[in-house]
N, C-alpha and C positions, 0 to 999 in steps of 0.2 A: 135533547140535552146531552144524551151523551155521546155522541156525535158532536157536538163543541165539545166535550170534555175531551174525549180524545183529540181533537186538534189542537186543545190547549198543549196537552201534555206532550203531542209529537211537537207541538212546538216550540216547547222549554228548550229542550236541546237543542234545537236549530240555534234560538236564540244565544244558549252556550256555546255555541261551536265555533263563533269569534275568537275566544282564545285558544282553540285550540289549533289554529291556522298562525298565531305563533310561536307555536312548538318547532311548527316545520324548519325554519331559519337553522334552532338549535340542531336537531337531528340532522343536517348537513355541513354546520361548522364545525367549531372547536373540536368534539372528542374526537369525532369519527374522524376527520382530515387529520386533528394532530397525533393521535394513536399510530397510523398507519406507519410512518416511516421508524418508529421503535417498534412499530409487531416486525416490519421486514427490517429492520438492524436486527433483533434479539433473535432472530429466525435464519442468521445469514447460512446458518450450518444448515437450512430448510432447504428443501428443493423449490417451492415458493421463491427465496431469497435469493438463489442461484439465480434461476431462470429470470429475475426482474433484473439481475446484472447482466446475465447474459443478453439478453434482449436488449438494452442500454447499449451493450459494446457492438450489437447487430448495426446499430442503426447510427455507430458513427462512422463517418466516412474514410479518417484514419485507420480503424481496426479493421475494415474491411480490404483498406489498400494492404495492411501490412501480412496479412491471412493471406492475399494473392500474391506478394512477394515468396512469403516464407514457405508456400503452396510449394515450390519448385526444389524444396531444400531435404534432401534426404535425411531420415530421422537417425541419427547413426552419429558416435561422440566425435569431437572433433571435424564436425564437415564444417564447408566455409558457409558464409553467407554472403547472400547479394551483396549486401551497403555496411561494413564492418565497424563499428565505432571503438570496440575495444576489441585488443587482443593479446590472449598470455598463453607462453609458452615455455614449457619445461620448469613451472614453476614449482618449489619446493621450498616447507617449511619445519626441521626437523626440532622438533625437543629434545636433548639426549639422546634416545635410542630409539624414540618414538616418532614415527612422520605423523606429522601432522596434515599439509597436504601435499600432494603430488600430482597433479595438473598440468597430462600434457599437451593439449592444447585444448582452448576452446576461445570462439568466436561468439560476440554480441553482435544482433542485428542492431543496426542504427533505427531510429523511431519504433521501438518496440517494445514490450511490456515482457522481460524474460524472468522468469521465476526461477531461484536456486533452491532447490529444496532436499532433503535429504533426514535422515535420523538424528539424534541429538549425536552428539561426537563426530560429527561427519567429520567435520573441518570447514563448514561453509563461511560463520561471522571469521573464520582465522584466513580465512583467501580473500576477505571483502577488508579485512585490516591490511593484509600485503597489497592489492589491488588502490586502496585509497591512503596509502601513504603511513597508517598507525603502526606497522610492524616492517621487519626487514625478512626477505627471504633467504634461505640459505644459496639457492640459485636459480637462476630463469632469469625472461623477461618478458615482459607487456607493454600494450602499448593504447595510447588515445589518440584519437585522430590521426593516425599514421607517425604520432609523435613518439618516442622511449620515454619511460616514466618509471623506470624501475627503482630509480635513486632519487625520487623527486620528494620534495616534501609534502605534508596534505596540506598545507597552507596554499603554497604553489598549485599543487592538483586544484584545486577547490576557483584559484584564479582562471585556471584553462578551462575551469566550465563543468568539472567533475565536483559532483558532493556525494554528502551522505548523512544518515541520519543514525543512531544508534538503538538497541535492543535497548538499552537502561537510558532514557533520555539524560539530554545533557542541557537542559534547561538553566538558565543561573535564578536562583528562588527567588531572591531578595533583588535582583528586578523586574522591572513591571515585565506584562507583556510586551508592550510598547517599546520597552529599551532591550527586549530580546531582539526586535523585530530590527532595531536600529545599529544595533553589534556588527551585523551579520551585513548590514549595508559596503560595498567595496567603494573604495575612494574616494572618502569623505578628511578634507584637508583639515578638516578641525581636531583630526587625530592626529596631527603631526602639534607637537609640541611649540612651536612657535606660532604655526597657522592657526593656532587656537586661541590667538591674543589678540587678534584682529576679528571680530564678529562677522564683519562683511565677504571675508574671504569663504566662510564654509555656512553661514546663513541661509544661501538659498540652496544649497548640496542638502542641507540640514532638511527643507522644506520639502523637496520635493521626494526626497525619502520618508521622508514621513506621512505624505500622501500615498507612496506608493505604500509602503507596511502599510495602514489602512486600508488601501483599497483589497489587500492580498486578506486581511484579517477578514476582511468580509467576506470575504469569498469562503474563507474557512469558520465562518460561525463565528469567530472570537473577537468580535472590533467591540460586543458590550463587554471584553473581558479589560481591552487594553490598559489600564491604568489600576490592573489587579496585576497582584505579585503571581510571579508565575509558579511558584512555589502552591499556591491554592487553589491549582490547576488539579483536576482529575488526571488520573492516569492515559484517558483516550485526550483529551483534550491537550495536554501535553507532548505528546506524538501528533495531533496536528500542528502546532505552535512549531514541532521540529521541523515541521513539512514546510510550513506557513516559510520558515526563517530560510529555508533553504532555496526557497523560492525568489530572495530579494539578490540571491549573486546574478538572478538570471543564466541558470546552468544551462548545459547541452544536454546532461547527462546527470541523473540523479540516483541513487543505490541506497536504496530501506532494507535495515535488517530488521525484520520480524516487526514491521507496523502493525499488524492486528494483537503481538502481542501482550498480553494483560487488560485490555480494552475491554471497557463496559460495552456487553453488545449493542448498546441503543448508539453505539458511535461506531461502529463497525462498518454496516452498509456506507455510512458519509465515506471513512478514510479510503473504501473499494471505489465508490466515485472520485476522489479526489485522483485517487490514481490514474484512475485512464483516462481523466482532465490530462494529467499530464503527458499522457502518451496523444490525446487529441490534439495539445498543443504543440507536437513537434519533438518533443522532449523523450530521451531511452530511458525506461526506467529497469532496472536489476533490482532487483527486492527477493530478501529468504522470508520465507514462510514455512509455518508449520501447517495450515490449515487447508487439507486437499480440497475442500469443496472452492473456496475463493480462489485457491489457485487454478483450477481448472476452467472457471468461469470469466477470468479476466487476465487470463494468460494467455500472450499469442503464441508465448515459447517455454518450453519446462527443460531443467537442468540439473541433474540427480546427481547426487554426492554422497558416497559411500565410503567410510572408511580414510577419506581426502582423498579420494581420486573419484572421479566423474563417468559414472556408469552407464548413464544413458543422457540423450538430449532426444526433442522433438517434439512436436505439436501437443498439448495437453492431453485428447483422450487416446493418442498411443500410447503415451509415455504413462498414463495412469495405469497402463494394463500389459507394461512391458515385466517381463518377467523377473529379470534383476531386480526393478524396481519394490515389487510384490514381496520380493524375497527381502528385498532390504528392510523393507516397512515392517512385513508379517509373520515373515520366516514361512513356516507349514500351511498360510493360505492361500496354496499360488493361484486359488480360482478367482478370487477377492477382487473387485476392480477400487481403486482406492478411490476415487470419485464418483461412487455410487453413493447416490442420495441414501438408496436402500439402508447403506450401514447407519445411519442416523435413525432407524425403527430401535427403538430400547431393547423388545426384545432380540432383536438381530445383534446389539452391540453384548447382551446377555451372553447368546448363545455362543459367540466369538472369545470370548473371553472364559468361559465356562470349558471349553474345548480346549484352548491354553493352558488354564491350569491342569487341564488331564496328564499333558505332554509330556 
């Protein structure tokens, strides 16, 4: 008898153990898959989050062409590069007594992911307003596609293929997504004042823009947004919405100032993928950043701005350990590499900080 007692009772559980065969399902959906890509957004400053972009840009076939292009290009300001898409020289922007910048020359590589980056006051968004047409210089010139554009307008730039996006987006609130996405569409005849009376003339321009905005929203996460005002867009998601809209002139050539920031990190890792989507597709992108670790990780080229003039240029982990640059960032810690994970330890960011105030 107790010999079936015990079998009874090993065998209750067995018998319960049905349900617990579907637990298994849950422990592989929902939390764990949808958790991950906000642990590696909100992580992106993590060496984790690095290295999952870095790896990413390993294994596209673009980044790897543009690493063996720019492979040949000496790290030194002002050198040329193989395939040129932009170029300024001698350019100057003075305030009264003050330069703002002074840039005497640098070259953008065509299909390539260049970072501008530098201390606040550099002069970086005040050379990417002369550069896209928002501001005038006191003198120089540059150029796109071998084209002069010093005196051009950014309406004009923006037809030749150049855009840009802003630090402080420029969303219009009070309309939708959907009619951000449709603004921003280039030669659509229903915006001319007469062509607008005839339905048939700009109906199917109408349509097929609106497919395509769609099809781009999706790509960006935001096609369940479209018929929400963009105005109740979060801060990250409105910096895609800039991205998304910039995307419908079909540029050559695209310039972010400071997309990461103010960005909820669970949006972060997305906008570092979006980016070198568009360096995958063919596309230059110039983008200032503040954040050394993503810049290092999905930059094929870094361009340092001190003061408005341009200190260093060159492959990311020289140029994170070039010494001007250390200086510019750190002043007293010229041993400091600025894309060391390391400095992301609390107490390492303590001890750095704590030596500061000694000074």
């Amino acid at each position: 008898m107790s010999v079936d007692k015990n079998e009874n009772t090993a065998g209750e559980p067995v018998e319960t153990a049905e349900p617990v065969e579907t637990v298994e399902p849950v422990e592989t959906a929902g939390p764990v898959e949808t958790v991950e890509p906000a642990e590696d957004a909100g992580l992106i400053g993590s060496a984790a989050a690095a290295e999952a972009v870095e790896a990413d840009s390993e294994r596209s076939a673009a980044a790897r062409k543009v690493t063996e292009t720019l492979s040949t290009v000496e790290a030194k300001v002002g050198v040329a590069k193989p395939d040129t898409i932009l170029t300024a020289s001698g350019v100057q922007r003075r305030f009264g007594g003050m330069t703002a910048v002074d840039v005497d020359h640098l070259e953008v590589q065509r299909g390539a992911i260049t970072a501008l980056i530098g201390p606040n006051g550099a002069g970086k968004t005040t050379f990417f307003n002369l550069l896209t047409g928002f501001d005038k210089a006191n003198q120089g010139t540059w150029e796109f596609e071998g084209r002069p554009i010093a005196r051009t307008s950014a309406a004009k730039l923006a037809r030749t293929g150049m855009v840009r996006t802003f630090q402080l987006t420029k969303a219009l609130s009070r309309l939708t997504v959907l009619q951000n996405m449709l603004l921003a569409a280039p030669g659509n005849p229903g915006e001319n004042l007469f062509g607008s009376l005839f339905r048939p003339l700009w109906s199917g321009v109408e349509k097929r823009n609106t497919d395509k905005a769609l099809e781009i929203l999706e790509r960006f996460n935001l096609a369940q947004k479209k018929d929400d005002f963009a105005g109740s867009l979060s801060g990250g998601q409105r910096k895609l919405l800039e991205m998304a809209r910039a995307l419908m002139t079909d540029p050559t050539m695209i310039m972010l100032d400071e997309p990461m920031a103010g960005v909820n990190p669970a949006l972060v890792q997305s906008l570092l993928h979006h980016v070198q989507a568009l360096r995958d597709e063919g596309m230059t992108v110039l983008f200032v950043e503040h954040d050394m670790h993503a810049v290092r990780h999905i930059s094929d080229w870094v361009v340092v701005m001190a003061e408005g003039r341009i200190v260093a240029e060159g492959p990311p982990d020289s140029v994170m350990q070039d010494q001007a640059v250390v200086d510019a960032y750190l002043g007293a810690h010229h041993d400091t590499d600025l894309g060391d994970d390391a400095l992301l330890d609390p107490a390492v960011l303590a001890r750095l900080e704590a030596e500061e105030e000694k000074r």
